[in-house]
Rosetta silent file (secondary structure, phi, psi, omega in degrees, C-alpha in Angstrom):
SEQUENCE: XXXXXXXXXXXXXXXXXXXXXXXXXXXXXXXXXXXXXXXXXXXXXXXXXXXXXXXXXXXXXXXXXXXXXXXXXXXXXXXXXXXXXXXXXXXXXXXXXXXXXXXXXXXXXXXXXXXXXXXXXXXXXXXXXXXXXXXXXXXXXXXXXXXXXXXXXXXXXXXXXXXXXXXXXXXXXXXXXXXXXXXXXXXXXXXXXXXXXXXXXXXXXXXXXXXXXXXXXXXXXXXXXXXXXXXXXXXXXXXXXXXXXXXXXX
SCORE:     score description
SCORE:     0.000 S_00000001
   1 L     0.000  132.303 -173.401   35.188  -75.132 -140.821 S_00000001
   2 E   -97.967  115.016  177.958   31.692  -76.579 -138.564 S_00000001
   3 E  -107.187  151.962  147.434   31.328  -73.832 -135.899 S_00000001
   4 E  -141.188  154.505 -156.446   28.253  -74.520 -133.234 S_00000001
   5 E  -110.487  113.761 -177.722   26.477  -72.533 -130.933 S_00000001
   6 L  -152.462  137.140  170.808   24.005  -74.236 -128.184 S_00000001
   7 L   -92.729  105.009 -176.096   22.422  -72.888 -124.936 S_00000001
   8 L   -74.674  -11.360 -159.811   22.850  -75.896 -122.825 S_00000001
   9 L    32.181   85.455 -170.505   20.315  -74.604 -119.806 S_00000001
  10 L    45.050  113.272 -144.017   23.045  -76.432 -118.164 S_00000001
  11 L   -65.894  -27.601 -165.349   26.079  -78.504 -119.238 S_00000001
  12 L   -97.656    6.903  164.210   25.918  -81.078 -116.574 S_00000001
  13 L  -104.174    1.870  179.131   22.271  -82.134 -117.155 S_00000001
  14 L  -100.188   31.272  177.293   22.457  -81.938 -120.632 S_00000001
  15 L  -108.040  -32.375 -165.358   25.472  -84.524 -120.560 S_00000001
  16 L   -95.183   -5.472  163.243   23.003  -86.976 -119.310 S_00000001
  17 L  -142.193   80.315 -175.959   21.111  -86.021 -122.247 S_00000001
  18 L    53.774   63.655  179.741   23.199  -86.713 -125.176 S_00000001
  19 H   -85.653  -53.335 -165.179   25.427  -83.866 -125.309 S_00000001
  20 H   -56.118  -49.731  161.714   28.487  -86.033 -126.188 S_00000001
  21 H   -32.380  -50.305 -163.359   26.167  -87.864 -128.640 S_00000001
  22 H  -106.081    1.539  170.383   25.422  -85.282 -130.857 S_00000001
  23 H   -68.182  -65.344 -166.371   29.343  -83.730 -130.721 S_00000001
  24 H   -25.537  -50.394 -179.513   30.256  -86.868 -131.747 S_00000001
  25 H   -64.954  -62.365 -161.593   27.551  -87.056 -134.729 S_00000001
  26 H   -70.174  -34.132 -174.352   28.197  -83.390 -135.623 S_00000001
  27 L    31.369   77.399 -179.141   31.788  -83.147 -135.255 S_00000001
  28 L   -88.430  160.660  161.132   32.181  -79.404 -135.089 S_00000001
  29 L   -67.721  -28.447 -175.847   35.653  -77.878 -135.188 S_00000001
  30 E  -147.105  144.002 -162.495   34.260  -75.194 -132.315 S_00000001
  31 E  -121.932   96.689 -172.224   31.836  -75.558 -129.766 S_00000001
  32 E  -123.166  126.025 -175.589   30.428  -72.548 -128.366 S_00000001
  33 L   -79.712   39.299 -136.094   28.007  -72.855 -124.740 S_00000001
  34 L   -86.207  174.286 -174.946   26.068  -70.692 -123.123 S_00000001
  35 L    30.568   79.758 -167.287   24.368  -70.963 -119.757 S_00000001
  36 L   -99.622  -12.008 -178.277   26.337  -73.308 -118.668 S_00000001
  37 L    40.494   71.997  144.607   25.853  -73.077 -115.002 S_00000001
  38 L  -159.688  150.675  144.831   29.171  -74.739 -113.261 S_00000001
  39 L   -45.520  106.559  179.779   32.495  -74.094 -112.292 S_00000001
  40 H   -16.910  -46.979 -169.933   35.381  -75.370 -114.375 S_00000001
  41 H   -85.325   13.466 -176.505   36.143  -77.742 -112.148 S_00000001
  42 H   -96.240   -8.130 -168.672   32.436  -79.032 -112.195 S_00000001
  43 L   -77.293   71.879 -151.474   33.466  -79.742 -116.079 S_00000001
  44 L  -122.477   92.698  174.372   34.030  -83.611 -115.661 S_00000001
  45 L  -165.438  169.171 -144.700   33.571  -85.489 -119.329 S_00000001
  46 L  -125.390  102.941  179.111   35.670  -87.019 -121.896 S_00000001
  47 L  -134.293   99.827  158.621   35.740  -84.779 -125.055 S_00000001
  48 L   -64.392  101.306  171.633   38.783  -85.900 -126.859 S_00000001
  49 L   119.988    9.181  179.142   40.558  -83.416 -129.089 S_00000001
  50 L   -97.292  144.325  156.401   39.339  -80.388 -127.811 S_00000001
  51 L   -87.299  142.232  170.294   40.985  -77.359 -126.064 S_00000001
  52 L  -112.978  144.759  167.746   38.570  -76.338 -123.365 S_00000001
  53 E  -148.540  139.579  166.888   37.944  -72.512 -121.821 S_00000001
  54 E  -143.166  130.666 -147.655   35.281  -72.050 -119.663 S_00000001
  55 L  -122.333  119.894 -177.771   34.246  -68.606 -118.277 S_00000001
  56 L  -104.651  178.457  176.892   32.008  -68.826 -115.114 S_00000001
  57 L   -93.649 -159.256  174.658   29.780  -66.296 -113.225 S_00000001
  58 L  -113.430  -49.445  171.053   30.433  -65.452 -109.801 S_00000001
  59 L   -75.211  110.143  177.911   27.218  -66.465 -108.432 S_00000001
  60 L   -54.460  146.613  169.611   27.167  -70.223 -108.940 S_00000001
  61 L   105.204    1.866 -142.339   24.388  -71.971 -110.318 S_00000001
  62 L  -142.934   83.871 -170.090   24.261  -69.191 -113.204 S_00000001
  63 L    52.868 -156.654 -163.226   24.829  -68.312 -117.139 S_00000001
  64 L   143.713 -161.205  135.930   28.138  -69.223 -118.103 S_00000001
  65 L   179.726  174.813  179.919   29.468  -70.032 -121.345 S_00000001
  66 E  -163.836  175.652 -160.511   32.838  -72.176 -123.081 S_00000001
  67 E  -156.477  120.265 -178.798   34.249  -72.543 -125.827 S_00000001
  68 L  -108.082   55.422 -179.030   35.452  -76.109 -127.017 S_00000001
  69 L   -96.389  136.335 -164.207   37.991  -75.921 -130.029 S_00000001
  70 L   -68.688  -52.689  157.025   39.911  -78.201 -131.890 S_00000001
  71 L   -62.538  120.842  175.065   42.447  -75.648 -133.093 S_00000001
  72 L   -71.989  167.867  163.228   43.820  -73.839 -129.979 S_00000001
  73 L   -35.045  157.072  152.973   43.701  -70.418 -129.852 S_00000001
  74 L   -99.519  -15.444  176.838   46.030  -67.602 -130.536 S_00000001
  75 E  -177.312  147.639 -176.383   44.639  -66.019 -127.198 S_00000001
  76 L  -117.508  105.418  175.088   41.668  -66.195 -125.143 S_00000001
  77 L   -92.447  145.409 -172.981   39.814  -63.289 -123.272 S_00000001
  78 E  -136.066  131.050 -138.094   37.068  -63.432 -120.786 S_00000001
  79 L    65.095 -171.492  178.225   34.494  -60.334 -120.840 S_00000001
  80 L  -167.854  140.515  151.901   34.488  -57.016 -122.341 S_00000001
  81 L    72.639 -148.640 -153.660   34.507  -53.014 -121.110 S_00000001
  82 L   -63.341 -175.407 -164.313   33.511  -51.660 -118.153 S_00000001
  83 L   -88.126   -8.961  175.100   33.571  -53.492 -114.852 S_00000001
  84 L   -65.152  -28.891 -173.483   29.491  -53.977 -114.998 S_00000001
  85 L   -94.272   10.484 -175.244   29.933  -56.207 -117.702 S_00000001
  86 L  -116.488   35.255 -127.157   32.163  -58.556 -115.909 S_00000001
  87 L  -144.169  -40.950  178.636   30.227  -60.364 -113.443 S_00000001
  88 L   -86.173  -22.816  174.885   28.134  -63.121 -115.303 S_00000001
  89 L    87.556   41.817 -149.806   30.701  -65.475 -117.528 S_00000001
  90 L  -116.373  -30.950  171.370   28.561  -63.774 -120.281 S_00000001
  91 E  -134.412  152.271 -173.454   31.665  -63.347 -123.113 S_00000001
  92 E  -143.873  102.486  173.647   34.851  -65.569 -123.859 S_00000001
  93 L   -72.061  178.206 -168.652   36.674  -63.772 -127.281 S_00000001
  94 L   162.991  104.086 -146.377   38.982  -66.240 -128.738 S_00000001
  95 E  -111.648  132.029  136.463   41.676  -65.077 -131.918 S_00000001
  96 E  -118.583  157.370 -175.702   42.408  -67.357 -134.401 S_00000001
  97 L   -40.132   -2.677 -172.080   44.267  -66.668 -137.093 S_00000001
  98 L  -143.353   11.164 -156.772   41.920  -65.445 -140.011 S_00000001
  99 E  -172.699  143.376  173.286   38.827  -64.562 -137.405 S_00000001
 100 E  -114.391  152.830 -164.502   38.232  -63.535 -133.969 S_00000001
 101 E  -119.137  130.540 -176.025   35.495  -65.952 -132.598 S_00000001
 102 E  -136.137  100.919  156.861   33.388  -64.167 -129.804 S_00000001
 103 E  -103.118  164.426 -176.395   30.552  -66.136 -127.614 S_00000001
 104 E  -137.169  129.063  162.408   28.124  -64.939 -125.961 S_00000001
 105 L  -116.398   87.573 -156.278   25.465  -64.957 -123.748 S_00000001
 106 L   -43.511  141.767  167.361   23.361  -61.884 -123.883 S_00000001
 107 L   -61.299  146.679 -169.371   21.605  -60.831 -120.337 S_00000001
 108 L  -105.996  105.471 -150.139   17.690  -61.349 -120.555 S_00000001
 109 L   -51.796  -42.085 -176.871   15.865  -58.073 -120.473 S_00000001
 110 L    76.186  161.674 -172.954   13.342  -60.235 -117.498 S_00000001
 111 H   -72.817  168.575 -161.431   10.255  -60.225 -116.591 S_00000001
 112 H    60.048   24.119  172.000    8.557  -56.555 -116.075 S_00000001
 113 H    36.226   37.388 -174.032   11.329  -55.758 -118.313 S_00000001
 114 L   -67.581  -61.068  168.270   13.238  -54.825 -114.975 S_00000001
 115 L   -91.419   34.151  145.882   16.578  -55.101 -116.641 S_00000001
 116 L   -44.960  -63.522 -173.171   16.103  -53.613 -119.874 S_00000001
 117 H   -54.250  -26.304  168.539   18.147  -50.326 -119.271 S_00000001
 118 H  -116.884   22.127  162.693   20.993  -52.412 -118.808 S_00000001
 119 H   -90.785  -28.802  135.667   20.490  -54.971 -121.481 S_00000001
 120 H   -15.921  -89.280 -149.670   20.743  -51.450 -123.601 S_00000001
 121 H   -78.096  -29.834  154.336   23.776  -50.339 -122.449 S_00000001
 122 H   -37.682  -37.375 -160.276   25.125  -54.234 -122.667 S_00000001
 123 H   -90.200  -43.077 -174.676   24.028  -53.802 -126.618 S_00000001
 124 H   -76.460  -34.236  173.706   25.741  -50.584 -127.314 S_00000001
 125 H   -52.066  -51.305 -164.471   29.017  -51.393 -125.094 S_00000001
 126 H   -76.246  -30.335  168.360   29.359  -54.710 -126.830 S_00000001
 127 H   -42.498  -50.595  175.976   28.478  -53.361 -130.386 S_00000001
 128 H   -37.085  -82.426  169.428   31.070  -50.942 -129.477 S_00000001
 129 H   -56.179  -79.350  164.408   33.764  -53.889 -128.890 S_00000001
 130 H    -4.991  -81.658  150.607   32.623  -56.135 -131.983 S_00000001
 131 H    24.523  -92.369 -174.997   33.725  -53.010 -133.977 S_00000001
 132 H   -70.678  -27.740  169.761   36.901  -52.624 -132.457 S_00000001
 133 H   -76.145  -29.663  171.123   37.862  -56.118 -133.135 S_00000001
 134 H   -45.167  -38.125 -161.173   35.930  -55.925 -137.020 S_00000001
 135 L   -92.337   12.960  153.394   38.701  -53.215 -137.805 S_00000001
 136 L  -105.754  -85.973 -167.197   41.996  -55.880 -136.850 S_00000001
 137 L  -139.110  163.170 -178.257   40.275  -58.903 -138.402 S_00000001
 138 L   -58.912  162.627 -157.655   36.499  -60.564 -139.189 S_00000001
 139 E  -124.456  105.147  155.531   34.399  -61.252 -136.494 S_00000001
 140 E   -77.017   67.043 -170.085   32.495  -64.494 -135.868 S_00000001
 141 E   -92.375  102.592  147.191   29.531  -63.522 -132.964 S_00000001
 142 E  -118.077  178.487 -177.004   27.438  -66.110 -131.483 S_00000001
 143 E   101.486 -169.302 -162.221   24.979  -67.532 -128.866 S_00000001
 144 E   -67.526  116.091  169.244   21.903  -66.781 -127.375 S_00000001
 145 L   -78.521   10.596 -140.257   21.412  -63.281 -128.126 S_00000001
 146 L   -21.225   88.757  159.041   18.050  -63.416 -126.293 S_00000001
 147 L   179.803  114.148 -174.596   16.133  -61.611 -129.294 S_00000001
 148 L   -76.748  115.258 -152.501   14.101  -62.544 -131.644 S_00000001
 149 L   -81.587  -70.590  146.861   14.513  -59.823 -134.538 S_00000001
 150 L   -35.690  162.937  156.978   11.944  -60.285 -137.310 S_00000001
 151 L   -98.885   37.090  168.726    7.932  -61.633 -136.377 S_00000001
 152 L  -111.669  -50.524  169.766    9.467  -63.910 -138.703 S_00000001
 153 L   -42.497  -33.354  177.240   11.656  -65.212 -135.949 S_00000001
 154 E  -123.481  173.982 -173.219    8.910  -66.098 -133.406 S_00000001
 155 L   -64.739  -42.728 -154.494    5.747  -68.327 -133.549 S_00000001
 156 L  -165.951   72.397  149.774    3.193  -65.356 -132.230 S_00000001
 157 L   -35.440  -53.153  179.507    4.399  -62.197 -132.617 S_00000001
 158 H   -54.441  -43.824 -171.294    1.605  -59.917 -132.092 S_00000001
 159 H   -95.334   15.857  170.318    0.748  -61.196 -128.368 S_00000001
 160 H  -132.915    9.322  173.095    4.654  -61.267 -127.129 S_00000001
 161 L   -66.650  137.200 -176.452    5.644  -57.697 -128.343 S_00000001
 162 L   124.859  -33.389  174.641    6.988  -56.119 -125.719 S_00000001
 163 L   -86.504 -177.645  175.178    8.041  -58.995 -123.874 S_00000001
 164 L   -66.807  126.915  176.322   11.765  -59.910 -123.171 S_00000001
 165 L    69.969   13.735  160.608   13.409  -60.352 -126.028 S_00000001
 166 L  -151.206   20.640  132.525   10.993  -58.753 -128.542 S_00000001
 167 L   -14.268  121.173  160.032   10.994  -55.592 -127.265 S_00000001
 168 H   -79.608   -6.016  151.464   11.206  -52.840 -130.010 S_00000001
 169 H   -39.970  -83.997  178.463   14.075  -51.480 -128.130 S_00000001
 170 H   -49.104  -67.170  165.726   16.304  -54.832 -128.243 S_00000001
 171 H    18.832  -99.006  161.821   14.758  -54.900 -131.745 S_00000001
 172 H   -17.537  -47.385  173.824   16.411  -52.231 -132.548 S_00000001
 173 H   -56.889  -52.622  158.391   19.156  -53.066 -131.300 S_00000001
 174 H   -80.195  -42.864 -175.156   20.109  -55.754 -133.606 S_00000001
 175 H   -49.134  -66.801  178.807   19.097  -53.687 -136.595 S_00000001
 176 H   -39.273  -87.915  162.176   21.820  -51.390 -135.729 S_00000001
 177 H    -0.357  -69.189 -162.637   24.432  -54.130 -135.437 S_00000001
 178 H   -87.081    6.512  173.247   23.963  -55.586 -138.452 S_00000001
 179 L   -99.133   15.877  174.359   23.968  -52.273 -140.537 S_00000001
 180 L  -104.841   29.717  165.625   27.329  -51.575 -138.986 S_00000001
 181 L   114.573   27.301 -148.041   29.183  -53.890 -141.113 S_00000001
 182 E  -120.903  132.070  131.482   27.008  -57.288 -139.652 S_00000001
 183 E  -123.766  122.921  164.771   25.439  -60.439 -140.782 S_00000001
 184 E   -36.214   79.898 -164.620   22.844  -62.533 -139.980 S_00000001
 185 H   -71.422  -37.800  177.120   23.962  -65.485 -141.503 S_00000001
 186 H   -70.194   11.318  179.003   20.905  -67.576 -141.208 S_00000001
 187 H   -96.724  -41.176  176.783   19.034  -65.126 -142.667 S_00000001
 188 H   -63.071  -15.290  160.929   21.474  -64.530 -144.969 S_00000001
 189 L   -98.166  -13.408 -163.618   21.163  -67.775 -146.419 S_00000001
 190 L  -145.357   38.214 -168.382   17.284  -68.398 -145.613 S_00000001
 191 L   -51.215  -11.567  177.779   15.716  -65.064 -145.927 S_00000001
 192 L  -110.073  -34.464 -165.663   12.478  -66.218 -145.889 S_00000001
 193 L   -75.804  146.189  177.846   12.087  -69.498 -144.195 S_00000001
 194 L  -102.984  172.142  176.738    9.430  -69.722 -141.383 S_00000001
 195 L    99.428  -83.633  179.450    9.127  -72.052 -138.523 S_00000001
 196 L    -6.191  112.937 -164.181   12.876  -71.922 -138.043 S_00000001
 197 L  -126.991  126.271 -166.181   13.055  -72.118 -134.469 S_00000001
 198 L  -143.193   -3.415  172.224   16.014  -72.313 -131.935 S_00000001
 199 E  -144.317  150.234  179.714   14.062  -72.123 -128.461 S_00000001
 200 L  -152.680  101.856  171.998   10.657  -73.105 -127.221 S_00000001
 201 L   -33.197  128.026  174.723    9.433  -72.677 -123.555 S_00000001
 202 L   -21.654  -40.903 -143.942    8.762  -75.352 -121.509 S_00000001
 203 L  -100.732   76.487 -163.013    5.396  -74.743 -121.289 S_00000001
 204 L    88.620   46.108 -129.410    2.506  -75.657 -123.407 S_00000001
 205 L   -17.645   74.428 -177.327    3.885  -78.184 -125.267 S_00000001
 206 H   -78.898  -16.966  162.918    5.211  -75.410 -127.159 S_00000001
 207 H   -59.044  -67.233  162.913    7.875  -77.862 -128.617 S_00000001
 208 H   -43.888  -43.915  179.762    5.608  -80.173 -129.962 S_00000001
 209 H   -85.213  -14.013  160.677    3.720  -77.404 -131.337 S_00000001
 210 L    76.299   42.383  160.602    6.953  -75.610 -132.702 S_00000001
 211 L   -81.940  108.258 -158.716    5.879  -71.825 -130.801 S_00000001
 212 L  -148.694  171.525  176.975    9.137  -71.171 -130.705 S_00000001
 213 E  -137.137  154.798  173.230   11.544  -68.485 -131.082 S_00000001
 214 L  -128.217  117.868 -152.376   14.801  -67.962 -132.669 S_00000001
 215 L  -127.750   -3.963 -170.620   16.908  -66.071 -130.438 S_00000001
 216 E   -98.617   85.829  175.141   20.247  -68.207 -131.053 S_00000001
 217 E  -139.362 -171.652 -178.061   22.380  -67.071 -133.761 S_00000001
 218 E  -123.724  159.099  179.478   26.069  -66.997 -135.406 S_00000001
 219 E  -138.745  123.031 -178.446   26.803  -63.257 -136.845 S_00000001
 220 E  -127.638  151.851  168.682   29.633  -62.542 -138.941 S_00000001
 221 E   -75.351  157.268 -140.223   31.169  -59.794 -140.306 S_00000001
 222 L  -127.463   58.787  161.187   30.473  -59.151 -143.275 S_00000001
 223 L  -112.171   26.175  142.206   33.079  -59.508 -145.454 S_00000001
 224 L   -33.506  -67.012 -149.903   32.414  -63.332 -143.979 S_00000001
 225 L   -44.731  -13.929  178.764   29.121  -63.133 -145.623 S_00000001
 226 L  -108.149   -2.284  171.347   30.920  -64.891 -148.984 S_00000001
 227 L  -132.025   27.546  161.499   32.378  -67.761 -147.460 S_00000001
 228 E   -63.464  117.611  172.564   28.722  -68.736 -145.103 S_00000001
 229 L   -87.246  -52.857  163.856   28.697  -72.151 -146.655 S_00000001
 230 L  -138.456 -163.785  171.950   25.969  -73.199 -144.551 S_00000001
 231 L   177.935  131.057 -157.624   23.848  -71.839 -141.258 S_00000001
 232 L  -137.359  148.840  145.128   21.512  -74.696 -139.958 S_00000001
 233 L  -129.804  145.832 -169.520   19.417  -74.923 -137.052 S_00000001
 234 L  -109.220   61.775  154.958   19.177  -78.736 -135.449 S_00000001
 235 L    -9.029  -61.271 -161.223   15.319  -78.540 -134.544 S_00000001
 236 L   -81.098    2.530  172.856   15.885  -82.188 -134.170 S_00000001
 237 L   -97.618  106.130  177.075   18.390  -82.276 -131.321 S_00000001
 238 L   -58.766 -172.470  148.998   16.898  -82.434 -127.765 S_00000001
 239 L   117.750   -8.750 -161.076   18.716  -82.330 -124.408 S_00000001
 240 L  -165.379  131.709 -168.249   18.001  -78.380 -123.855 S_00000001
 241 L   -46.854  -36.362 -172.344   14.730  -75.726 -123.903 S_00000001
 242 L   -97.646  169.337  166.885   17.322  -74.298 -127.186 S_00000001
 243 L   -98.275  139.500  161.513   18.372  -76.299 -130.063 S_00000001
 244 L   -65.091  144.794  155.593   22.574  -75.937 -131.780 S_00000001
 245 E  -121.829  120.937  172.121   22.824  -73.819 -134.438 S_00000001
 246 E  -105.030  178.623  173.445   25.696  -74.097 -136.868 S_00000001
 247 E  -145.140  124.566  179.036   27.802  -72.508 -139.174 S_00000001
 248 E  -117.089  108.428 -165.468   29.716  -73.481 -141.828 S_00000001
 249 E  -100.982   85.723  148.681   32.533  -71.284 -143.197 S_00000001
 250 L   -15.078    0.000    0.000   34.968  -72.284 -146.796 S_00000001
């Protein structure tokens, strides 16, 4: 099974730049979207063979996420927990039969780190849920996590600790996660490799130069962790500030 993860910075301009193209090439079984910015009914393209769910924010114009899968569902949920968490189009769960598939698109701690304190209590509520579904069946958790974990993860550690999304806080954050029964599958496959990149600001032709970050991942539980076949990131696909990242599960 080809799972992929990609932060579209918006679905309907990145349609005009080869989203359908590279499904097509890639042919995943599951598609999972963040920041998708529209409305369902703004969702106007020709995907043949897909079930679509798409979970919007309330202020248009704004995060988002979907979930594209060729196997329907056994059920689909939108959110998680308290009523704080329910406001952005930020998680869409989805049970299939051997796995519960959960994306996401983590809130961004911002600049002046003004909404740290509640990307905290976002990390322990949703660890908290991740959990409770690990202990019915494994857990497939992706999308932009906005955090890079390692200095292995970004191009110039030393001068961005501190910032959004490398915060030792968020940090932290993830560490916990994955010692609670979690893996990092590209890491888990690529413990070492550098470069490996899944976003790069706008800004300074930081693409071209590949200062990048990899804040984009798939996380499985981790009695998973023996049938990660592959875990890829597609450096080489344009259309969006992130790059897809797959996963490939036996």
């Amino acid at each position: 099974m080809k799972l992929v993860s990609w932060n579209v910075n918006g679905l309907r301009a990145c349609l005009t730049k080869g989203f359908l193209d590279y499904v097509a090439q890639e042919n995943p079984d599951i598609i999972c979207l963040q920041e998708t910015k529209l409305q369902p009914e703004q969702a106007v393209f020709e995907l043949e063979g897909y079930y679509r769910y798409f979970h919007s924010a309330e202020k248009k114009g704004y995060s988002g996420t979907a979930v594209l899968t060729k196997e329907e569902p056994l059920s689909v949920t939108y959110d998680f927990g308290d009523e704080i968490h329910r406001h952005e189009g930020r998680i869409i769960t989805a049970e299939y039969p051997e796995f519960w598939l959960v994306c996401c698109y983590t809130p961004n701690s911002q600049d002046g780190l003004k909404r740290l304190e509640y990307r905290l209590q976002w990390e322990d509520d949703l660890r908290e849920y991740l959990q409770q579904l690990d202990a019915v069946k494994p857990v497939v958790y992706c999308g932009d996590l906005n955090v890079a974990h390692q200095e292995i993860d970004l191009k110039n550690p030393k001068t961005n600790r501190m910032n959004p999304g490398f915060t030792d806080q968020e940090r932290e954050k993830m560490t916990r996660l994955l010692s609670c029964g979690f893996v990092d599958s590209f890491r888990y496959l690529h413990p070492d490799a550098e470069g490996a990149y899944s976003w790069w600001s706008y800004r300074y032709n930081a693409r071209k130069n590949n200062a990048g970050w990899r804040i984009d991942y798939f996380i499985t539980s981790q009695r998973l962790a023996a049938r990660i076949a592959a875990a890829e990131i597609r450096s080489e696909v344009y259309g969006s500030d992130h790059c897809p990242v797959v996963l490939e599960l036996n």
